[in-house]
C-alpha positions in Angstrom: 6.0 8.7 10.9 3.8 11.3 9.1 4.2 8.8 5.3 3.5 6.1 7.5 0.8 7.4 8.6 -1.0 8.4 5.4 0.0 5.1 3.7 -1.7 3.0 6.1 -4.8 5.3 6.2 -5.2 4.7 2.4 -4.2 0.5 2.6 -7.0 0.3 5.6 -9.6 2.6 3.6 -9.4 5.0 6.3 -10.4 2.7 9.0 -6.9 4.2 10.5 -7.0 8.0 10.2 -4.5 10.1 11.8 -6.8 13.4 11.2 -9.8 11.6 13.5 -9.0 14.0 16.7 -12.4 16.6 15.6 -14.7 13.4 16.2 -12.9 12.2 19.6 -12.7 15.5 21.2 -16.4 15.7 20.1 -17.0 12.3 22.1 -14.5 13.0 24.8 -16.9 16.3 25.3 -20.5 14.3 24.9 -19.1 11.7 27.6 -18.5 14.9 30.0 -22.0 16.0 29.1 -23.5 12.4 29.6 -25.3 12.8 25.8 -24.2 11.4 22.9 -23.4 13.7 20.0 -26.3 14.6 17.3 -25.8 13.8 13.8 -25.3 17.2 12.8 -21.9 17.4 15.3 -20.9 14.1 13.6 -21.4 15.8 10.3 -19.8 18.5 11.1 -16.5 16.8 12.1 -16.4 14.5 9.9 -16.2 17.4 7.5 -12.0 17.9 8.8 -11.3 13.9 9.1 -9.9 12.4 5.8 -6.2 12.3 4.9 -7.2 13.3 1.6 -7.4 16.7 3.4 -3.5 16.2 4.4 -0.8 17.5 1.3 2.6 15.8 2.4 5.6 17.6 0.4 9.1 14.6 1.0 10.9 16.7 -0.7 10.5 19.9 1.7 9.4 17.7 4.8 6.4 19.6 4.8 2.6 19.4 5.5 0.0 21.7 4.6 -3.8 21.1 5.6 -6.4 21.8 3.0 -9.3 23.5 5.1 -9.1 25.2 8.7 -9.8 23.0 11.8 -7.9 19.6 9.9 -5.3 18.5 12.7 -3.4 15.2 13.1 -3.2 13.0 16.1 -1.3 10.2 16.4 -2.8 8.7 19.5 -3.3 5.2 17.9 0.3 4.8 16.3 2.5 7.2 18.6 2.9 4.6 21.7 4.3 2.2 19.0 6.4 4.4 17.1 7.9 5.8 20.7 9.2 1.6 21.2 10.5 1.4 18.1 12.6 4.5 18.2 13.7 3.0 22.0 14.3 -0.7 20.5 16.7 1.2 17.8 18.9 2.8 20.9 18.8 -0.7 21.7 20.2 -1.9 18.8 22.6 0.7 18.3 24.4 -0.2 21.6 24.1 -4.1 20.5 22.1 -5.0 23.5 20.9 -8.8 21.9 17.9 -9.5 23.9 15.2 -7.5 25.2 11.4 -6.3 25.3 9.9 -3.2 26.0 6.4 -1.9 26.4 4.1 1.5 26.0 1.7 0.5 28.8 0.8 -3.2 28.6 -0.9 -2.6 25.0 2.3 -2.0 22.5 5.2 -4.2 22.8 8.5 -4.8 21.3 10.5 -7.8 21.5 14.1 -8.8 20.1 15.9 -11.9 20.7 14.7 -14.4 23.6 14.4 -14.8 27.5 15.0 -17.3 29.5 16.2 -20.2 26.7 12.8 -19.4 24.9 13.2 -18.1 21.5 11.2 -14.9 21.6 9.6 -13.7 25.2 5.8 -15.2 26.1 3.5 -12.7 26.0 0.4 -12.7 27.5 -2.9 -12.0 25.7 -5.7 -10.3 28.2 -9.3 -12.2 27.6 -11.4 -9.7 26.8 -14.8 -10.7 28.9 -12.5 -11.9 32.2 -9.3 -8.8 32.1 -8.4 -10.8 35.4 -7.6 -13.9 33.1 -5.5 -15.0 29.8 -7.0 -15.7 27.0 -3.2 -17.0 25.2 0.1 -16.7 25.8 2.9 -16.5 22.2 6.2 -15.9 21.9 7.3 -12.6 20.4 10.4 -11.9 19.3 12.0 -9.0 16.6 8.2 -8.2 16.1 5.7 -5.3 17.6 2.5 -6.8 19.0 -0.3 -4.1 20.2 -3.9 -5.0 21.4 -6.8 -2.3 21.0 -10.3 -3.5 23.1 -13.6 -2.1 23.9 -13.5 -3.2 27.8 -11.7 -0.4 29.5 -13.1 2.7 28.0 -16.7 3.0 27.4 -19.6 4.7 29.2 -23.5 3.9 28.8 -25.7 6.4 28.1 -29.6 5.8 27.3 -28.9 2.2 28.2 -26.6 1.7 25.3 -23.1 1.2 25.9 -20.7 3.0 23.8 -16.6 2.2 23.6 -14.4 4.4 22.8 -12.6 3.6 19.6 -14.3 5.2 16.7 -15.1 4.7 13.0 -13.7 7.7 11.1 -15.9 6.9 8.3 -19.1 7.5 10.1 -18.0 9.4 13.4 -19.8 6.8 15.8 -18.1 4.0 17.9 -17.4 0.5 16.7 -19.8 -2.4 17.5 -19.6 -5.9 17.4 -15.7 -6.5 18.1 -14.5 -7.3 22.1 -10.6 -6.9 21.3 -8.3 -7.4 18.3 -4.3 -8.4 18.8 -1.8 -7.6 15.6 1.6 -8.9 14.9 3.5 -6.4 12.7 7.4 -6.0 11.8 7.1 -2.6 13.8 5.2 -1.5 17.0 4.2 1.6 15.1 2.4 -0.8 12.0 1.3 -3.2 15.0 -0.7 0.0 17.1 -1.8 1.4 14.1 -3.0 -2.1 12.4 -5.1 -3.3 15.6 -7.0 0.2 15.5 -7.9 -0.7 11.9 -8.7 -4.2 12.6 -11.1 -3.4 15.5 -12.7 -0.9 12.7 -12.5 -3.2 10.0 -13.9 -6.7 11.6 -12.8 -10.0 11.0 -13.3 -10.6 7.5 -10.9 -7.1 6.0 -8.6 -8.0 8.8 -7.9 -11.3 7.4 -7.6 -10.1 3.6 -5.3 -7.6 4.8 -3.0 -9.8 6.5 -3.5 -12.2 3.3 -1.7 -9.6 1.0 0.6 -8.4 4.0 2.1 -12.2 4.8 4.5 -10.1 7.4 0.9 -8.7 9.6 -1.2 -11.4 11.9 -3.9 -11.1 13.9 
C-alpha cells in the first residue's frame, strides 16, 4: 500500500500525496476557529508535504522520514484499499458475484446481479445529492467518487471545500465532483482525489496513457 502510494504521488505530480495530513489538520483546526489559515501556516506545512521527503527501503520493508513532523495518511486511498483486501477474502472462498462498499463513495464489484453483467451503480449529481446524475454497470472494477458538496464551510463569504491541493496548501476550485473507474478500489480512491486536484484536462491525459483508468 505504502509503493502504491508513492507511485501514484509521483504519476499525478503530487496532486495525490499521502504526507498531506500537516495542511488538513491545519484546515480541520482554522474551520474550528472560523478563519482561514495565513500564508505563513500554509508555508509552514507545506514545508513536511512531499513524498520526496518519504525514503521507502522494499528490501527491509522500511520507511524513514527525512525531516521531523513528515507523517503519512492514507485517508484518500485507505477506504479503497480496505475493499479490495475484503473482495480478496471474497475471492479466496470463490464467492462469484458480489459488491461491496466503504460508505457510498468506494466501491467494488465482481461478477453481475440480477442477469446484468456487472451491478448498476448509481452516480450522485452533484448540485441535486437528492437526484442521479447516471447510473453504469460495474463489475471486477473499483469506482470511488470525491466532491466538494458535503464538506465545506464559508468563511468571509467565500466558500471553501474540503479537499486540498498539496501543491499549494489551499482547497480546490472550480470542480463540483469527479467519478474514476480503476482495476482496484485503492487506485479508484486515490485517482478521483487527483482528478478533483488535477481538472479535466490532466485527468483525461492520464487516463489516455492508463487505457485501464476512466473518469
Amino acid at each position: 500500500l505504502l509503493l502504491l502510494d508513492r507511485d501514484l504521488a509521483v504519476t499525478t505530480e503530487g496532486a495525490f500525496d499521502p504526507t498531506s495530513g500537516p495542511l488538513i489538520a491545519l484546515w480541520r483546526q482554522c474551520r474550528r476557529e472560523n478563519r482561514i489559515p495565513t500564508d505563513e501556516e500554509i508555508a509552514s506545512a507545506r514545508e513536511l508535504v512531499g513524498i520526496e521527503h518519504v525514503q521507502f527501503d522494499p528490501g527491509a520493508r522500511t520507511v524513514q522520514f527525512d525531516r521531523p513532523g513528515v507523517e503519512l495518511n492514507l485517508g484518500s486511498i485507505g477506504k479503497g484499499y480496505a475493499l479490495d483486501r475484503a473482495g480478496g477474502v471474497l475471492q479466496q472462498a470463490e464467492v462469484a458475484d458480489w459488491l461491496i462498499h466503504g460508505g457510498h463513495s468506494s466501491v467494488l464489484a465482481q461478477g453481475g446481479h440480477a442477469g446484468h453483467p456487472g451491478w448498476p451503480i448509481g452516480i450522485r449529481n452533484p448540485n441535486f445529492p437528492e437526484r442521479q446524475l447516471a447510473t453504469l454497470l460495474l463489475a471486477e472494477r473499483g469506482m470511488s467518487t470525491s466532491g466538494s458538496g458535503v464538506q465545506s464551510f464559508r468563511h468571509g463569504g467565500q466558500r471553501y471545500g474540503h479537499l486540498l491541493d498539496p501543491r499549494t496548501g489551499w482547497p480546490v476550485e472550480g470542480m463540483l465532483s469527479v467519478t474514476v473507474l480503476a482495476p482496484t478500489a485503492a487506485e479508484a480512491d486515490a485517482l478521483s482525489t487527483a482528478f478533483f486536484v488535477l481538472g479535466v484536462e490532466k485527468a483525461r491525459s492520464y487516463c489516455h496513457n492508463r487505457t485501464d483508468v476512466a473518469a
